[in-house]
N, CA, C and O atoms as a GROMACS GRO file, in nm:
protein
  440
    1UNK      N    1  -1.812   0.744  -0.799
    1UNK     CA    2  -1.671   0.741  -0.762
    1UNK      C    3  -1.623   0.595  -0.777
    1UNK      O    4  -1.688   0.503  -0.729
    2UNK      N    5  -1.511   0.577  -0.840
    2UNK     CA    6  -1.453   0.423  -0.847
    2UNK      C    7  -1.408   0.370  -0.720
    2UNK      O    8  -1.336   0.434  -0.642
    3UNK      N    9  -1.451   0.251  -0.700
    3UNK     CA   10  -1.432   0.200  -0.613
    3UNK      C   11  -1.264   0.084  -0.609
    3UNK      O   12  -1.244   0.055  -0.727
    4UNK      N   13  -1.172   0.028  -0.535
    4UNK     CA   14  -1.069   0.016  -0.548
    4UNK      C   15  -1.073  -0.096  -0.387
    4UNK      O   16  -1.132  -0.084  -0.280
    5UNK      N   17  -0.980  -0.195  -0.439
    5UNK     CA   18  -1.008  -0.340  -0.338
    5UNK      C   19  -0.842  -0.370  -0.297
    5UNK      O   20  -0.756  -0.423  -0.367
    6UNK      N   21  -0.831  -0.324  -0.175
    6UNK     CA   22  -0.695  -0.333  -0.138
    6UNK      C   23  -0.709  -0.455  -0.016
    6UNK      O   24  -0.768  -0.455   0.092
    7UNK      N   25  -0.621  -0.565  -0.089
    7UNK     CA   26  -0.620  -0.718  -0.020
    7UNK      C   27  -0.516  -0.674   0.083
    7UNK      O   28  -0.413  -0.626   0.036
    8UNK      N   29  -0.528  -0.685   0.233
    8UNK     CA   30  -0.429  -0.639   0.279
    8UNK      C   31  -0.365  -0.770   0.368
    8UNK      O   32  -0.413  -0.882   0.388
    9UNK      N   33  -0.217  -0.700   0.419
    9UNK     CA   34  -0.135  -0.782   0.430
    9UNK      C   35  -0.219  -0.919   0.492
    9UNK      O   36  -0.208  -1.030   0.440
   10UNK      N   37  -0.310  -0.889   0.618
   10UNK     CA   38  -0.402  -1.021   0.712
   10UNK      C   39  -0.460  -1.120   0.583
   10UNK      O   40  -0.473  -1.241   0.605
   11UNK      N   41  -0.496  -1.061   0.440
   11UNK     CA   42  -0.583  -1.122   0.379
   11UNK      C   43  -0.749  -1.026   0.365
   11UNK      O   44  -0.826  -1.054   0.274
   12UNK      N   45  -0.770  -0.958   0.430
   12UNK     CA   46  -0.896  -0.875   0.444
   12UNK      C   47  -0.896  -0.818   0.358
   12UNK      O   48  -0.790  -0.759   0.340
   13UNK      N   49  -1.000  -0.797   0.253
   13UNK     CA   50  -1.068  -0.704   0.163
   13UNK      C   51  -1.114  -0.585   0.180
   13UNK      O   52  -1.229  -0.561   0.217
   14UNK      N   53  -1.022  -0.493   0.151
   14UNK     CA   54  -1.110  -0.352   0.269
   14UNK      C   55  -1.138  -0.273   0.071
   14UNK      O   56  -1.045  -0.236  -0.001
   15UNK      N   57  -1.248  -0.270   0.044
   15UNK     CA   58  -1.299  -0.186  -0.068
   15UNK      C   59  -1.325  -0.081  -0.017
   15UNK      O   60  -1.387  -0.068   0.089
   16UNK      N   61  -1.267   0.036  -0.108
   16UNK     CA   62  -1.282   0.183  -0.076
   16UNK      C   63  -1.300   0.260  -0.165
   16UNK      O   64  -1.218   0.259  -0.256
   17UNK      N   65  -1.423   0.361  -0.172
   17UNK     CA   66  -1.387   0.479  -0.290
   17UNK      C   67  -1.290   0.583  -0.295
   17UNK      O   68  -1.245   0.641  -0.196
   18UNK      N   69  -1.256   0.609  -0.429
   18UNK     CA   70  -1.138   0.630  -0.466
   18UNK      C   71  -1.146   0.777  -0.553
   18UNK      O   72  -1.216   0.784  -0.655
   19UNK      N   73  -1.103   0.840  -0.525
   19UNK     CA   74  -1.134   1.022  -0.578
   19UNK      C   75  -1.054   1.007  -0.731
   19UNK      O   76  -0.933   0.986  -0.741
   20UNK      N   77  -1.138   1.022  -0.833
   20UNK     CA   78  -1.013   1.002  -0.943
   20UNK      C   79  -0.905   1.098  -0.968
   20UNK      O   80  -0.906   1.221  -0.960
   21UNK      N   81  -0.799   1.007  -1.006
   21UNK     CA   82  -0.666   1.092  -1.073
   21UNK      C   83  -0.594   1.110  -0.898
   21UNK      O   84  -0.507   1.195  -0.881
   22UNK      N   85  -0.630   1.043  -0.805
   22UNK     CA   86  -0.536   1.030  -0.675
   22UNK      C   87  -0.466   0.908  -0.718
   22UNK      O   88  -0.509   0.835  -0.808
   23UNK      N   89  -0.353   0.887  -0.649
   23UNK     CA   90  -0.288   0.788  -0.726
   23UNK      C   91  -0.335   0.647  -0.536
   23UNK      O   92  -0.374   0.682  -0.424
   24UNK      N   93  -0.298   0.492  -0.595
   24UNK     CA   94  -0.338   0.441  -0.492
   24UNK      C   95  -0.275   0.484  -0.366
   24UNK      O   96  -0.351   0.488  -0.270
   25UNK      N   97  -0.145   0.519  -0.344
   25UNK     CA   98  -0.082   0.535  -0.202
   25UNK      C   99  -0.171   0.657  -0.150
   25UNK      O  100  -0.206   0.625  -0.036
   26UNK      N  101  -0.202   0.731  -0.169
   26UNK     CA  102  -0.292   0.877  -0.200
   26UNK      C  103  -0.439   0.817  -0.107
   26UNK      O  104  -0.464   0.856   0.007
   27UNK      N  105  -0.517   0.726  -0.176
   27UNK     CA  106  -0.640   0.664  -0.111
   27UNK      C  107  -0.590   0.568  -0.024
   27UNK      O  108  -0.625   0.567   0.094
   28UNK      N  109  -0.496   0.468  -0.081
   28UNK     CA  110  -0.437   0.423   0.075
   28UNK      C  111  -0.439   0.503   0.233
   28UNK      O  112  -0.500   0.464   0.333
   29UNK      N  113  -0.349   0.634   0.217
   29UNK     CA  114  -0.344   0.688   0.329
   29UNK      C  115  -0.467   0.766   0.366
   29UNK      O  116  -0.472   0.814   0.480
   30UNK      N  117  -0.580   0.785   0.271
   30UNK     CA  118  -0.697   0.831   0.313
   30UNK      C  119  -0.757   0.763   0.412
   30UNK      O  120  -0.813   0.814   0.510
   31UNK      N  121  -0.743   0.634   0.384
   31UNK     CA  122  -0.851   0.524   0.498
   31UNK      C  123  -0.762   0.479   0.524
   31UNK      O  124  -0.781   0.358   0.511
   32UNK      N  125  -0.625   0.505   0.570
   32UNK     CA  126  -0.557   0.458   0.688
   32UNK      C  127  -0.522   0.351   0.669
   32UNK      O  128  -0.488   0.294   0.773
   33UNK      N  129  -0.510   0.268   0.543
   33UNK     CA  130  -0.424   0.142   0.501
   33UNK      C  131  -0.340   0.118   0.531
   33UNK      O  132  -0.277   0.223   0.540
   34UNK      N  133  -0.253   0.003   0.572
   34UNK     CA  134  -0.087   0.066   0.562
   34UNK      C  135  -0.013  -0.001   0.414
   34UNK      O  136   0.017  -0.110   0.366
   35UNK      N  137  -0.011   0.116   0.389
   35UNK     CA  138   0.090   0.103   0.282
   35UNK      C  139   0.204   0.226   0.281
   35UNK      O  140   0.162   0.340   0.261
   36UNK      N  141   0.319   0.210   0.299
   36UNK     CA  142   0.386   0.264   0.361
   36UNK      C  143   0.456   0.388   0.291
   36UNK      O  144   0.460   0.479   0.375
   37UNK      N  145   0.511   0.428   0.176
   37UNK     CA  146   0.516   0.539   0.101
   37UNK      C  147   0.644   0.631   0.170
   37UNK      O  148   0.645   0.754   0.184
   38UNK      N  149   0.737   0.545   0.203
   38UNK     CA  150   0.821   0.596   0.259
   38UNK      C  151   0.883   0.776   0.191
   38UNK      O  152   0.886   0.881   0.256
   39UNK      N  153   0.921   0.758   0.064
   39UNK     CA  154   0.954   0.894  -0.023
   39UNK      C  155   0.830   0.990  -0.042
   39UNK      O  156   0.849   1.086  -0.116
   40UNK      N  157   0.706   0.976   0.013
   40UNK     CA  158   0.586   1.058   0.015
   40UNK      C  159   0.530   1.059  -0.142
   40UNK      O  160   0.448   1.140  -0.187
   41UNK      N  161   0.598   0.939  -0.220
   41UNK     CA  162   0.531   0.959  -0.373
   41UNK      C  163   0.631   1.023  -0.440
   41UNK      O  164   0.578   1.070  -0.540
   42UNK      N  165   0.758   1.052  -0.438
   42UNK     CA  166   0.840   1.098  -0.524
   42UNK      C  167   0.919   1.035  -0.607
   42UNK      O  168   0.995   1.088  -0.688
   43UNK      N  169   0.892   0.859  -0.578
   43UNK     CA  170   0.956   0.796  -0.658
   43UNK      C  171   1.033   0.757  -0.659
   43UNK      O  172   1.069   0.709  -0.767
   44UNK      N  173   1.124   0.743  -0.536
   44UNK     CA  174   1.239   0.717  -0.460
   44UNK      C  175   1.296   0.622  -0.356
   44UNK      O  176   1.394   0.619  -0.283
   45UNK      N  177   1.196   0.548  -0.380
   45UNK     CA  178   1.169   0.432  -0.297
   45UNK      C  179   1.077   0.308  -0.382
   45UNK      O  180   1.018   0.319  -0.490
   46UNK      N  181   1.089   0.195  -0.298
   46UNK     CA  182   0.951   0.106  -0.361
   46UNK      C  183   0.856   0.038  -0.237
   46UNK      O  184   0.783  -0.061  -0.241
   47UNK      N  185   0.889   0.134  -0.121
   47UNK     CA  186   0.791   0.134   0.006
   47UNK      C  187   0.597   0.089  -0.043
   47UNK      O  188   0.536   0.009   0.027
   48UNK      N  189   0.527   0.161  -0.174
   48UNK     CA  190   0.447   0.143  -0.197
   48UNK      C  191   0.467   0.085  -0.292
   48UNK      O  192   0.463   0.136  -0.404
   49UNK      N  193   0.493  -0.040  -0.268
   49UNK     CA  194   0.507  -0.185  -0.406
   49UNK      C  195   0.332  -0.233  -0.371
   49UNK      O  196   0.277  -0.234  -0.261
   50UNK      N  197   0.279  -0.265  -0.490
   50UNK     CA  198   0.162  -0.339  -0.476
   50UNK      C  199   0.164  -0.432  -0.551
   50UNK      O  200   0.269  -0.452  -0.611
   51UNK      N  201   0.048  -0.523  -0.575
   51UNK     CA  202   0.064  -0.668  -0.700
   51UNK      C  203  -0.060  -0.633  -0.719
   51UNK      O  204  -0.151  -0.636  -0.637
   52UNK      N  205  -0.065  -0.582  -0.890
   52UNK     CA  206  -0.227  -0.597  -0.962
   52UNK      C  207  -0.260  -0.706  -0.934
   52UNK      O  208  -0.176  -0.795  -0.921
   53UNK      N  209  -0.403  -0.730  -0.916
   53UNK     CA  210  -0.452  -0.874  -0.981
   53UNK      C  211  -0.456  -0.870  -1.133
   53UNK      O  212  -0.487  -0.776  -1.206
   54UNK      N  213  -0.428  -0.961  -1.156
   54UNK     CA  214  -0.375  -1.005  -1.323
   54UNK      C  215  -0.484  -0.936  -1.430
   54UNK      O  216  -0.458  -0.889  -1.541
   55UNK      N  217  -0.603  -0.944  -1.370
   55UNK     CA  218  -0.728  -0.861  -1.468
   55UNK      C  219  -0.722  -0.727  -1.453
   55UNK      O  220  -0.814  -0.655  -1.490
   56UNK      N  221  -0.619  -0.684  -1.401
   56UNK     CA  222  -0.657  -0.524  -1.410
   56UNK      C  223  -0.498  -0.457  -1.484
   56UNK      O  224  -0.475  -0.350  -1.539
   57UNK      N  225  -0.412  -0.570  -1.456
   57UNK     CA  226  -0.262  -0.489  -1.504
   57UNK      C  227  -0.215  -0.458  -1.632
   57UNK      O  228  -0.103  -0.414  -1.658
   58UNK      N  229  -0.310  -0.484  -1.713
   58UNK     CA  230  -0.343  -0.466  -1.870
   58UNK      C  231  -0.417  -0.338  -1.872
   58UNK      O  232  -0.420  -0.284  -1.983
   59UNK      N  233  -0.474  -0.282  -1.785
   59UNK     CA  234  -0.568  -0.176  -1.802
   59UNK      C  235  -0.493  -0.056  -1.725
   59UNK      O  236  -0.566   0.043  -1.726
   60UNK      N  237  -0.365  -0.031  -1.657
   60UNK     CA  238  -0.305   0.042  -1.602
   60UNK      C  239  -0.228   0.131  -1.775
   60UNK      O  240  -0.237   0.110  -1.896
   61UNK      N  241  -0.154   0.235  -1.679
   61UNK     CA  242  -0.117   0.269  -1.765
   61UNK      C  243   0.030   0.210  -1.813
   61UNK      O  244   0.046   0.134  -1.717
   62UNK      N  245   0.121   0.195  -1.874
   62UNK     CA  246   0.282   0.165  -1.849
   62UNK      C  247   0.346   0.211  -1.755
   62UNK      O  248   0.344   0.331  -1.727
   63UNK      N  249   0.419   0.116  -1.684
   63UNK     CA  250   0.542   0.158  -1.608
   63UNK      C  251   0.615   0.263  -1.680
   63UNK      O  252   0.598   0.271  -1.802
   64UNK      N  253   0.720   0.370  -1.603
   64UNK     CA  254   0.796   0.456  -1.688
   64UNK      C  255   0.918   0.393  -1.660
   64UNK      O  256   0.901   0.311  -1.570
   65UNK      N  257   1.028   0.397  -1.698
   65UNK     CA  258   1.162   0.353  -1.673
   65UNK      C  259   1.231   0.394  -1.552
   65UNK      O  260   1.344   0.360  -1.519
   66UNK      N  261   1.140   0.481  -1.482
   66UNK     CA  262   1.221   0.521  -1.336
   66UNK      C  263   1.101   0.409  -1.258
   66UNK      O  264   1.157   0.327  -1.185
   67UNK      N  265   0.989   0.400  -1.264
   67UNK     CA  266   0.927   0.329  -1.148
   67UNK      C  267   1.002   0.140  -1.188
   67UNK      O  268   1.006   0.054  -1.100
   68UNK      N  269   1.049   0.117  -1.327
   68UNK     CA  270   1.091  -0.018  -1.340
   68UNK      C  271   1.209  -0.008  -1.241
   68UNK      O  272   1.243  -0.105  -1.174
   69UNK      N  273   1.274   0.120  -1.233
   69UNK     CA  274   1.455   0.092  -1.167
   69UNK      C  275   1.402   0.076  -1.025
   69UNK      O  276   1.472   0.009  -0.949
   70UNK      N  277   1.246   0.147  -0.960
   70UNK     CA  278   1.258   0.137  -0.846
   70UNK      C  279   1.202  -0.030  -0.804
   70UNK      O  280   1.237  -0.097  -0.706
   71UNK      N  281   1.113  -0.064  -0.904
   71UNK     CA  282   1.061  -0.161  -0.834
   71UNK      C  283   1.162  -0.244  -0.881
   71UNK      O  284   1.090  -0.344  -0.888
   72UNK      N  285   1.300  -0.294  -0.929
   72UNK     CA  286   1.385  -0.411  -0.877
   72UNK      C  287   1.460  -0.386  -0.781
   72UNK      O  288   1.569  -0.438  -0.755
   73UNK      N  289   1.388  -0.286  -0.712
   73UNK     CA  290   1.400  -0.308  -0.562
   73UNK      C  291   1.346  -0.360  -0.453
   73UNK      O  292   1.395  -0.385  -0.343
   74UNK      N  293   1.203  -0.379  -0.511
   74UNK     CA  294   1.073  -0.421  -0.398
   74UNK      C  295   1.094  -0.565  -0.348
   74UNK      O  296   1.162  -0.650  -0.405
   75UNK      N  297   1.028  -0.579  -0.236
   75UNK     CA  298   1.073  -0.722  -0.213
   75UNK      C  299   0.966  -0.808  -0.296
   75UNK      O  300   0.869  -0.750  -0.343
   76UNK      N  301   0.982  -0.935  -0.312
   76UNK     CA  302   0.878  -0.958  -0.313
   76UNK      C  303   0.798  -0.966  -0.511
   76UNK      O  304   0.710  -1.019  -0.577
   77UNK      N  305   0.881  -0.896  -0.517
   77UNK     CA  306   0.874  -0.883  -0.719
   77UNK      C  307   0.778  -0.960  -0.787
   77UNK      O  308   0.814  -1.078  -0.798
   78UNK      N  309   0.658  -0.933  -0.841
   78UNK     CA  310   0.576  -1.014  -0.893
   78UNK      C  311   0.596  -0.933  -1.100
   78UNK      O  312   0.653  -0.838  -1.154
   79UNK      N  313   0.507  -1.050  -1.142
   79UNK     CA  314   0.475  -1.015  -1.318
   79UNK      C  315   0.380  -0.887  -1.296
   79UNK      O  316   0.399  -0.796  -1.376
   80UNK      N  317   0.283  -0.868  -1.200
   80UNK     CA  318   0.214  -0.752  -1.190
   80UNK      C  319   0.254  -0.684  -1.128
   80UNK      O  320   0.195  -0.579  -1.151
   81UNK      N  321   0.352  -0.664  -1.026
   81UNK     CA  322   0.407  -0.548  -0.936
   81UNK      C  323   0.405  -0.418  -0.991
   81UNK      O  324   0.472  -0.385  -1.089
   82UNK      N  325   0.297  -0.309  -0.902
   82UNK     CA  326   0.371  -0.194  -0.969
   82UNK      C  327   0.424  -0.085  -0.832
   82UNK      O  328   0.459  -0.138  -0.727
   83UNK      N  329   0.425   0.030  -0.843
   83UNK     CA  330   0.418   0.137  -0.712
   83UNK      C  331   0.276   0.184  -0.717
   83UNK      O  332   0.219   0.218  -0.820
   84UNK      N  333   0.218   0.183  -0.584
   84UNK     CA  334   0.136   0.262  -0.549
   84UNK      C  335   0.106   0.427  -0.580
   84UNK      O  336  -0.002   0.483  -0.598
   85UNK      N  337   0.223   0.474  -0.578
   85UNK     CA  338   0.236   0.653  -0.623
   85UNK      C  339   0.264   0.674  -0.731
   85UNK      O  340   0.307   0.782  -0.769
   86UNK      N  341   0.240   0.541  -0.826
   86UNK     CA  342   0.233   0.563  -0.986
   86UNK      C  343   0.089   0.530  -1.075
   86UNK      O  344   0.062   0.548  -1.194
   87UNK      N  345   0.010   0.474  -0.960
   87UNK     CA  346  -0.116   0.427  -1.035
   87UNK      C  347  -0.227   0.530  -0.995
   87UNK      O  348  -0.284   0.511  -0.888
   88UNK      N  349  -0.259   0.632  -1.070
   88UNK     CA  350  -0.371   0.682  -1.062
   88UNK      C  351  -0.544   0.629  -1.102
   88UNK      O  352  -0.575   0.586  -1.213
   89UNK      N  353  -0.614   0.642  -1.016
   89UNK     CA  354  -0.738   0.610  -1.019
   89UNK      C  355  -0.784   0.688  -1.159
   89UNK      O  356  -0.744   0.794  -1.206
   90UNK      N  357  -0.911   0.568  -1.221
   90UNK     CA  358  -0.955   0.658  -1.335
   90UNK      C  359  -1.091   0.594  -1.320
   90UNK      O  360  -1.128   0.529  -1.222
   91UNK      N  361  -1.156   0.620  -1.423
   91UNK     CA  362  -1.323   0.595  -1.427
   91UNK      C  363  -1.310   0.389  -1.485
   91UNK      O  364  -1.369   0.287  -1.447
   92UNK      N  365  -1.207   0.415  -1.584
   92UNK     CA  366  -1.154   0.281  -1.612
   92UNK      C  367  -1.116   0.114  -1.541
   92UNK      O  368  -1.116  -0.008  -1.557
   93UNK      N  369  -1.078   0.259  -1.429
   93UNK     CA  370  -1.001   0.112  -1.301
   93UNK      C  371  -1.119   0.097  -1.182
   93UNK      O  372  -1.105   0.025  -1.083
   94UNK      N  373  -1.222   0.170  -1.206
   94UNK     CA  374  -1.354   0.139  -1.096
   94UNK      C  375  -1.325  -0.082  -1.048
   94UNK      O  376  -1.352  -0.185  -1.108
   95UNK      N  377  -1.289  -0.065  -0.974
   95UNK     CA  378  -1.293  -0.217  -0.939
   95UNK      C  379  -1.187  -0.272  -0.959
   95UNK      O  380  -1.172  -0.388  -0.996
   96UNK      N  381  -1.088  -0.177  -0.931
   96UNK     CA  382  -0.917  -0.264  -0.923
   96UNK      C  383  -0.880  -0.324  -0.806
   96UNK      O  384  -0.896  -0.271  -0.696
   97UNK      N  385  -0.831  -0.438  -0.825
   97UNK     CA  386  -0.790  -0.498  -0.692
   97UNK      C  387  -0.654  -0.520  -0.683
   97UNK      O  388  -0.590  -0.599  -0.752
   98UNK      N  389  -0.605  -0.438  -0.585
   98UNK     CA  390  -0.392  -0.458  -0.551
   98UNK      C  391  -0.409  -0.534  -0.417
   98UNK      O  392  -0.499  -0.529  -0.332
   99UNK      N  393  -0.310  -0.595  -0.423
   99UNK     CA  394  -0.245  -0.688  -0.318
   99UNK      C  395  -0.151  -0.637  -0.220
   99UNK      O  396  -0.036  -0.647  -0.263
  100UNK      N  397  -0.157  -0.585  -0.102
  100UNK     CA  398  -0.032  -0.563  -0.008
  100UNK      C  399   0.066  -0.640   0.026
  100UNK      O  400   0.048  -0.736   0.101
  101UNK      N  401   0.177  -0.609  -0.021
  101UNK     CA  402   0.238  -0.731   0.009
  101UNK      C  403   0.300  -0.792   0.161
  101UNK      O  404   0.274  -0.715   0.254
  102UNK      N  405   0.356  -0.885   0.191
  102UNK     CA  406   0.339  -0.932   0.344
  102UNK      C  407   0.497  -0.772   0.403
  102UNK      O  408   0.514  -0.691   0.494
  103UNK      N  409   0.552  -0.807   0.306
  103UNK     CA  410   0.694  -0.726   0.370
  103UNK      C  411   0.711  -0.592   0.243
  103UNK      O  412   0.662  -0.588   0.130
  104UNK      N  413   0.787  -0.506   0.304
  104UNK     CA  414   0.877  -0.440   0.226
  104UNK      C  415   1.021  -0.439   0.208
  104UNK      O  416   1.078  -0.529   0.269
  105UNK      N  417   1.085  -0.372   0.149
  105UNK     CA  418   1.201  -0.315   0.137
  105UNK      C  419   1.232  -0.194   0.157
  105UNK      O  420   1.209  -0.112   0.069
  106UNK      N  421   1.299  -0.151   0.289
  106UNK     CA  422   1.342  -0.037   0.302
  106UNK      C  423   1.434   0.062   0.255
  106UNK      O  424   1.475   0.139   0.342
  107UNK      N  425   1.470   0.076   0.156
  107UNK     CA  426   1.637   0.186   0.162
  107UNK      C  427   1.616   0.290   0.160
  107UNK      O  428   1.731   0.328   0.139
  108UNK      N  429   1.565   0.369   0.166
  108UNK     CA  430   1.484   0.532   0.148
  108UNK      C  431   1.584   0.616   0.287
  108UNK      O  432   1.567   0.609   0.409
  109UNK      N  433   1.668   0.679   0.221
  109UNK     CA  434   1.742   0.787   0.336
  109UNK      C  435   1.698   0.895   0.264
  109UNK      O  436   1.721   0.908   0.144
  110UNK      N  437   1.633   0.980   0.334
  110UNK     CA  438   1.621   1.113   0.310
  110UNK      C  439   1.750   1.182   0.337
  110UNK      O  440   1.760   1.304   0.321
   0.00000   0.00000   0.00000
């Protein structure tokens, strides 16, 4: 099972295995991370903003043009930023490391 290194907001390294084809917010909420996922993964928010580390954001798949509109919303905007409920685990990304970031951005009205 690929394993997946979520730097969280304190700085702590919490490595976790990762069920493939779950996307990260998905294993996030498995082990109780907080990463927050306000729209439950529908894409409607950028509650689950993360920051690749730079060695792995070449190996993701492309952003689609709806996760780009959401994330110039995220706070915080990095060159690697992506959403959490867009990156699915693969045999490929065994040893990806995302960054939590310190804050979010809220606008998500259901």
């Amino acid at each position: 099972m690929p394993k997946v290194r979520f730097i969280l907001t304190t700085g702590e390294v919490q490595e976790v295995d990762a069920p493939l084809n779950a996307t990260l917010l998905e294993v996030a909420r498995q082990y109780n991370i907080d990463l927050e996922g306000a729209c439950e993964g529908s894409l409607a928010c950028s509650t689950c903003h993360v920051v690749v580390h730079p060695d792995w954001y070449d190996k993701l798949e492309l952003e689609t043009p709806d996760e780009g509109d959401m994330l110039d919303l995220a706070f915080g905007l990095t060159k690697t930023s992506r959403l959490g409920c867009q990156i699915r685990v693969t045999e490929e990304l065994d040893g990806l490391t995302v960054t939590i970031p310190q804050e979010t951005r809220h606008l998500f009205v259901k």
